[in-house]
C-alpha positions in Angstrom: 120.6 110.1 74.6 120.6 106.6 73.4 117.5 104.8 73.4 118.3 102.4 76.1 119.4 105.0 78.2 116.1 106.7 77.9 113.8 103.9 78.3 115.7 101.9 80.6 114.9 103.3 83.6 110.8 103.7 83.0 110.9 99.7 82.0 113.0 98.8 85.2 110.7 100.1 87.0 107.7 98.9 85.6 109.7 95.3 86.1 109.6 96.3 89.9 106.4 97.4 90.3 105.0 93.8 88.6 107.9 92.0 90.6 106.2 93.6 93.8 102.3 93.1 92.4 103.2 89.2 92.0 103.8 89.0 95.9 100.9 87.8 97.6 102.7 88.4 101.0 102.6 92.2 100.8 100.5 93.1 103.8 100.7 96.5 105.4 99.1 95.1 108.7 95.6 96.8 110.0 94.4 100.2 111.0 95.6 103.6 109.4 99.2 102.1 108.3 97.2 99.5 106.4 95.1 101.6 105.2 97.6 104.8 104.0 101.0 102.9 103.2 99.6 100.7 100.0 98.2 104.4 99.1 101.5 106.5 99.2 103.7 103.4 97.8 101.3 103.2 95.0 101.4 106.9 94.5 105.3 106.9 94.5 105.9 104.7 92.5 103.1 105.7 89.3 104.7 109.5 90.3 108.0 108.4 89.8 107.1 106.2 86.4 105.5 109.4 85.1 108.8 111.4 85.6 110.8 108.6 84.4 108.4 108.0 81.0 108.5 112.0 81.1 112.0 112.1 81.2 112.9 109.7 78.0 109.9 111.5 76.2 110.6 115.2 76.5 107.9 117.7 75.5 105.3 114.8 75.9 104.0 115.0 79.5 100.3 113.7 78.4 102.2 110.4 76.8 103.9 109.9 79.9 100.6 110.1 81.7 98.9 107.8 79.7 101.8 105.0 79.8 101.8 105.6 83.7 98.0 105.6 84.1 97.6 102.3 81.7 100.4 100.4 83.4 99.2 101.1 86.6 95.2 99.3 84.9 97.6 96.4 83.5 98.9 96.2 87.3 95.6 96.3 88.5 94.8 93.4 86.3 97.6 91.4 87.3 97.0 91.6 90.3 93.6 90.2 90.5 95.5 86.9 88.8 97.8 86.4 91.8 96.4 84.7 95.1 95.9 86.5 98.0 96.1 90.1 96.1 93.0 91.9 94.5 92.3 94.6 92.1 90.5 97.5 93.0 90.5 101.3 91.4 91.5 102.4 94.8 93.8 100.4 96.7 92.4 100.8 100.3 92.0 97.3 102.1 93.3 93.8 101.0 90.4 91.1 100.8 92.9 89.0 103.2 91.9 91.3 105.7 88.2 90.9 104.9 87.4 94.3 104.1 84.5 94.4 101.2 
């Protein structure tokens, strides 16, 4: 498989997931959807990276883990650059919303 066909799809998708964490205007709303849907998306998507890193490293799956797990810190960092958005190790409530 040729390189780019390997790698491509892992590094779209880490292009989406930074596309998405440079929106301030991603707001869930309040109560349980607020609090569960940033949860699940983020779980999707860093489960879906993993399988996608997995997939153009074969035999590798603690590689893949590691790229997932240290994009999803870099993403965590960019994010507390962008107005509006913060960076926490669990994603539960926005600081728009107030929540501490």
């Amino acid at each position: 498989m040729a390189a780019i066909g390997r790698f491509g799809p892992p590094v779209a998708l880490m292009a989406v997931i930074y596309a998405l964490s440079s929106r301030s205007d991603l707001d869930p709303g309040d109560g349980l959807r607020g609090d569960v849907l940033p949860v699940l998306a983020h779980l999707g998507l860093y489960a879906l990276l993993f399988a996608l890193t997995w997939r153009a490293v074969p035999r590798r799956p603690a590689l893949a883990a590691a790229v997932a797990l240290l994009y999803g810190v870099s993403d965590e960092l960019h994010q507390s650059t962008v107005p509006g958005r913060d960076a926490t190790a669990v994603d539960w409530r926005s600081t728009r919303r107030g929540s501490p």
